[in-house]
C-alpha positions in Angstrom: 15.8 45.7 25.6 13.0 43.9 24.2 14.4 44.7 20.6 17.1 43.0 21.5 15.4 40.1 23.2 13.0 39.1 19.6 15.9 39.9 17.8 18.2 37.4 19.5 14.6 35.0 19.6 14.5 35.5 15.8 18.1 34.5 15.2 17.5 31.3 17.5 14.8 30.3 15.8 16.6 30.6 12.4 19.4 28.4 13.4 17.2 26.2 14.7 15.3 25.6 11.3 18.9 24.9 10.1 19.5 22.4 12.2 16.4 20.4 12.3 17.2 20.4 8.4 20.6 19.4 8.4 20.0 16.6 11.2 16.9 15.5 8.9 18.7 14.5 6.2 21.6 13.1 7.6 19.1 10.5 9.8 16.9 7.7 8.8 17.5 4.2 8.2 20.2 4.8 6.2 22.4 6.9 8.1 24.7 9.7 6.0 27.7 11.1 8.1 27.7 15.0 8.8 31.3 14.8 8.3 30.6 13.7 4.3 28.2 16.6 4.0 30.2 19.2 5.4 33.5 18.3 3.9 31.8 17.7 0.3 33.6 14.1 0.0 30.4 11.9 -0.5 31.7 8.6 -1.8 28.9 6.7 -2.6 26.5 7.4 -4.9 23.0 5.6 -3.3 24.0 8.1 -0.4 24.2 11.0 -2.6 20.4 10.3 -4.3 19.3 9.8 -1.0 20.3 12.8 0.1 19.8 15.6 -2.7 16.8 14.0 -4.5 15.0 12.3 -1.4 15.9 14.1 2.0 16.9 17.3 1.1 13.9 19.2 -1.1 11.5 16.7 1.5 12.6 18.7 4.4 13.3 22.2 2.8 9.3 21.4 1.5 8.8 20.8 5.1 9.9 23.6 6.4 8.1 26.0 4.0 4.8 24.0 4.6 5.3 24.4 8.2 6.0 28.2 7.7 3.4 28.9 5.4 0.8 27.3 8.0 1.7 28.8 10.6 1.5 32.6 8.7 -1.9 31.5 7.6 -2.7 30.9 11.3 -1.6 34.4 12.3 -3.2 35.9 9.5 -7.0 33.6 11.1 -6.1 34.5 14.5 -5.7 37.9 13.7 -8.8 37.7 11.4 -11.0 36.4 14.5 -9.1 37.8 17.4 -8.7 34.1 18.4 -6.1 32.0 19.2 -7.9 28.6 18.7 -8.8 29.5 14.9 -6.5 27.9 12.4 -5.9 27.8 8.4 -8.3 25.7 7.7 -11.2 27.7 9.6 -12.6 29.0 6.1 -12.9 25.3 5.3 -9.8 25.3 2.7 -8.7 21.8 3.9 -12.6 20.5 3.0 -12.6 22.1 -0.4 -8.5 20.9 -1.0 -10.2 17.7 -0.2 -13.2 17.8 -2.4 -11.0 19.0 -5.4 -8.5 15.6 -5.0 -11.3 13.4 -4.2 -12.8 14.7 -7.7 -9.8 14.4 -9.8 -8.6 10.9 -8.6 -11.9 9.7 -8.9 -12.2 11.1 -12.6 -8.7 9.4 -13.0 -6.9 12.9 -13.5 -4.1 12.1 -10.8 -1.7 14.0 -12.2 -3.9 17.1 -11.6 -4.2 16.5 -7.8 -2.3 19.4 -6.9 -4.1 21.4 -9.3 -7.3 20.7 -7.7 -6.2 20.8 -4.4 -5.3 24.4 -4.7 -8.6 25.2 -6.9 -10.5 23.6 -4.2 -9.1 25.3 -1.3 -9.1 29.0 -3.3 -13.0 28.3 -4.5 -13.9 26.9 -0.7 -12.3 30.8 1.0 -13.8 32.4 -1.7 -17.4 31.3 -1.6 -17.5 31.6 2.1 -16.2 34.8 1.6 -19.3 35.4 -0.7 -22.1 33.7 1.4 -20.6 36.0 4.7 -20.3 38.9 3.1 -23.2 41.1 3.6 -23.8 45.1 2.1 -20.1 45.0 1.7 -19.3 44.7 5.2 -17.9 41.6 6.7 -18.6 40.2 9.9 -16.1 37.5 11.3 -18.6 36.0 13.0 -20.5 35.7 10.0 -17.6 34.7 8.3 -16.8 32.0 10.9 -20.0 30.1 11.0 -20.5 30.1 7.1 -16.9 28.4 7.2 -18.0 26.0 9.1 -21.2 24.8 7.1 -19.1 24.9 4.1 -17.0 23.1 6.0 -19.1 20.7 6.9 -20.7 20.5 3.6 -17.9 19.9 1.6 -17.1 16.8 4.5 -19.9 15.6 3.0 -19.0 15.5 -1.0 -15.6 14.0 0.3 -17.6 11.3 2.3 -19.8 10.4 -0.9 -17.0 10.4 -3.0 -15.4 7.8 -0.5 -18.0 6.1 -1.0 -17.6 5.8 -4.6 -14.1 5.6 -4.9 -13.3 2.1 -4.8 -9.8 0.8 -4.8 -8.4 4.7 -4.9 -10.0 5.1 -1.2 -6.8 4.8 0.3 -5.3 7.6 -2.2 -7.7 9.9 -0.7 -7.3 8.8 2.4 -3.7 9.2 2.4 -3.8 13.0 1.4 -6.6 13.8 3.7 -4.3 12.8 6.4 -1.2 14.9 4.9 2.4 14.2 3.7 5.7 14.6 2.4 6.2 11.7 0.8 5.9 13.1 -2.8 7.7 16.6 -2.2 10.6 17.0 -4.7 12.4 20.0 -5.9 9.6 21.0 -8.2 7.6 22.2 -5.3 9.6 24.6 -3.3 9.2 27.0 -6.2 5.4 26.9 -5.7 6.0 26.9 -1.6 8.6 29.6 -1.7 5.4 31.7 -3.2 4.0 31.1 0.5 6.5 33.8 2.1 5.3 36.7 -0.2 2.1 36.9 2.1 4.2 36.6 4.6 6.3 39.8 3.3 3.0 40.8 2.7 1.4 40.8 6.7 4.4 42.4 7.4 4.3 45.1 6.0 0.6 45.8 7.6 2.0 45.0 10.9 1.2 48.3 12.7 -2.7 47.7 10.8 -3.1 43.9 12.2 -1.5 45.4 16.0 -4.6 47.5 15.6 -6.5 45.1 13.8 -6.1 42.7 17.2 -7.9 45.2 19.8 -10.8 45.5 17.5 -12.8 47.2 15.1 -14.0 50.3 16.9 -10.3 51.0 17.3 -9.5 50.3 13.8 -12.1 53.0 12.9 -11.2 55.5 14.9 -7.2 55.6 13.6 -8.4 55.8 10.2 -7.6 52.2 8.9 -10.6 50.5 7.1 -11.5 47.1 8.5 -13.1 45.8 5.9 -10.2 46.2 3.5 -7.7 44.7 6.3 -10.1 41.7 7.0 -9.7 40.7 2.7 -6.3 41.2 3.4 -6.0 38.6 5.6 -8.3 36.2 4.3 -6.9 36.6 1.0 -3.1 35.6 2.3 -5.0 32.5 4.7 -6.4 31.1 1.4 -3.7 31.9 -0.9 -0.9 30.4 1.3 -3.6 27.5 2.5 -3.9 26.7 -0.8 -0.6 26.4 -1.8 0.8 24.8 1.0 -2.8 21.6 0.2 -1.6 21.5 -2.9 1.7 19.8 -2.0 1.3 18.1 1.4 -2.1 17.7 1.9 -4.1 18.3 4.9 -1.6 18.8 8.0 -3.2 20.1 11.6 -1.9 21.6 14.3 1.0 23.7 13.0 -1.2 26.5 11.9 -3.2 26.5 15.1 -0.4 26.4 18.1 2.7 27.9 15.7 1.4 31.4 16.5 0.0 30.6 19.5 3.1 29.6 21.2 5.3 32.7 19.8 2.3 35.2 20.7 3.2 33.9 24.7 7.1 34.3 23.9 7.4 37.5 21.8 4.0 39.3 23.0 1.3 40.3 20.2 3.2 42.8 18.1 2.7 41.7 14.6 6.4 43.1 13.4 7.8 39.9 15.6 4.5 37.6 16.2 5.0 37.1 11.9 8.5 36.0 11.4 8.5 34.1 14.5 5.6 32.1 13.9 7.0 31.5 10.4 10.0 29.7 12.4 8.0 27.7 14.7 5.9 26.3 12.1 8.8 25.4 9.6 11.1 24.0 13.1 8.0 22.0 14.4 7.0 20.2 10.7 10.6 19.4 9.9 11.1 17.9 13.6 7.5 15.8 12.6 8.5 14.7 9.5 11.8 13.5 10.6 10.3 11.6 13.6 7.2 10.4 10.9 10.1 8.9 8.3 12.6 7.7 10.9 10.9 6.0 13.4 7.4 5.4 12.8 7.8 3.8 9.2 6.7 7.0 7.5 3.6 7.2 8.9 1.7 10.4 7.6 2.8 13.5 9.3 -0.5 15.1 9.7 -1.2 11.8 12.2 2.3 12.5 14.3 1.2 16.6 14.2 -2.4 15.4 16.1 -0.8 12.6 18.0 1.8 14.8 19.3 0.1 18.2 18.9 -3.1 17.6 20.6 -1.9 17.2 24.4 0.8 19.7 23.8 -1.8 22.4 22.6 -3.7 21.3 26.0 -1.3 21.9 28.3 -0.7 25.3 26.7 -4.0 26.5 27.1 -3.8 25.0 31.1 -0.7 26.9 31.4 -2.8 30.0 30.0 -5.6 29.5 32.2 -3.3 29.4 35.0 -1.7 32.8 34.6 
């Protein structure tokens, strides 16, 4: 029965995604009939740009940055047996930050991306070096050394604010993520994001055991230590990706999973793929509200806005049961 039940919750979710795309692109102040899309007889031409070179890869990049968040968030959670950690609990979004700050600075704006993911990568894995300790890894270890070089790297973004003049607002603008730029040269790098993905799921029956904790873990023969890279390696890998092309966006990553763990239960096998759909339905619905009605105002803003009293409630409703 319950097969049945994720199943059917997997195959809503899916068409859901679909829709929230195809409603994306068809809304926005200038509105594109459903009936031109579906029937293939798109007349005018300013409608057809709009659509395939504007909307289109801006919405499909929104729903792959949603659903690679929200697998990095799993992969935390799982990683600190914690619902409230997110992606950027390693302090990927501080390095992503400190790499752009640095290259539009230098005047290298073409390489934002580039440094976006090098900074996110090189932020996971020095925390991974500072936490590590006789080749044993402790997540609270690991969590409290993210969140110095967190807070450190907060810091070099802060000086290089300081500094940076009339490209402030660049900075600005990506440390408060968007879409604005996505264009069919990045869902390439963002379909990359659901290999981890592939990845976790294939471990799933190590991260169910994985969630009741270590002692467990030992005694049915799986090795922590090598599960615990495992997930931090997929958290950066996908963080990074996802920094590289939208910037810093919150709350997807951090309720995505949360929400599906209270529909579909804990199981890995089902907590993955579902979490993958929330994330990707939830950014695309942003995104569309961000670039219809609130003159595009960057998503990451709308996520919070939105995200914050909605995450609340949640965790009343929790508290409750």
């Amino acid at each position: 029965m319950n097969t049945i039940r994720n199943s059917l919750i997997l195959i809503g979710l899916s068409c859901a995604v679909i829709i929230a795309i195809l409603l994306s692109v068809i809304t926005g102040p200038v509105e594109i009939s459903l009936m031109e899309i579906l029937t293939g007889g798109m007349q005018d031409t300013t409608h057809t740009q709009i659509l395939f070179d504007i909307r289109l890869p801006r919405a499909i990049a929104a729903a792959l940055v949603g659903a690679g968040l929200a697998c990095a968030g799993a992969a935390m959670q799982t990683l600190f047996r914690n619902d409230l950690a997110d992606p950027y609990t390693l302090g990927t979004s501080a390095g992503g930050a400190v790499g752009v700050s640095l290259a539009i600075i230098t005047g290298a704006v073409l390489l934002v991306p580039v440094a976006a993911f090098g900074g996110a990568i090189g932020s996971a894995f020095l925390v991974y070096l500072l936490a590590a300790q006789k080749r044993r890894l402790s997540t609270g270890n690991l969590l409290l050394t993210g969140i110095a070089v967190s807070m450190f790297f907060s810091s070099v973004v802060s000086v290089c604010l300081v500094f940076s003049g009339k490209n402030m607002h660049q900075i600005m603008f990506w440390l408060m993520g968007g879409l604005w730029n996505a264009s069919w040269a990045d869902i390439p790098l963002l379909l990359i994001t659901l290999i981890p993905a592939g990845i976790l799921a294939l471990f799933s029956r190590d991260l169910n055991i994985m969630s009741c904790g270590e002692a467990e873990t030992r005694t049915l023969g799986i090795d922590p230590e090598k599960t615990k890279l495992l997930l931090l390696a997929v958290s950066a890998g996908i963080t990074g990706l996802v920094v590289s092309v939208s910037g810093s966006i919150g709350f997807i990553g951090l309720v995505s999973p949360h929400i599906m763990r209270m529909i579909t239960g804990p199981d890995h096998r089902v907590l993955i793929p579902a979490s993958l759909g929330c994330g990707a339905l939830l950014l695309v619905c942003a995104d569309t509200i961000s670039r219809t009605w609130l003159g595009d105002l960057p998503v990451g803003i709308v996520t919070a806005f939105f995200g914050a009293p909605f995450f609340l409630m949640l965790i009343r409703r929790r508290s409750d049961i």
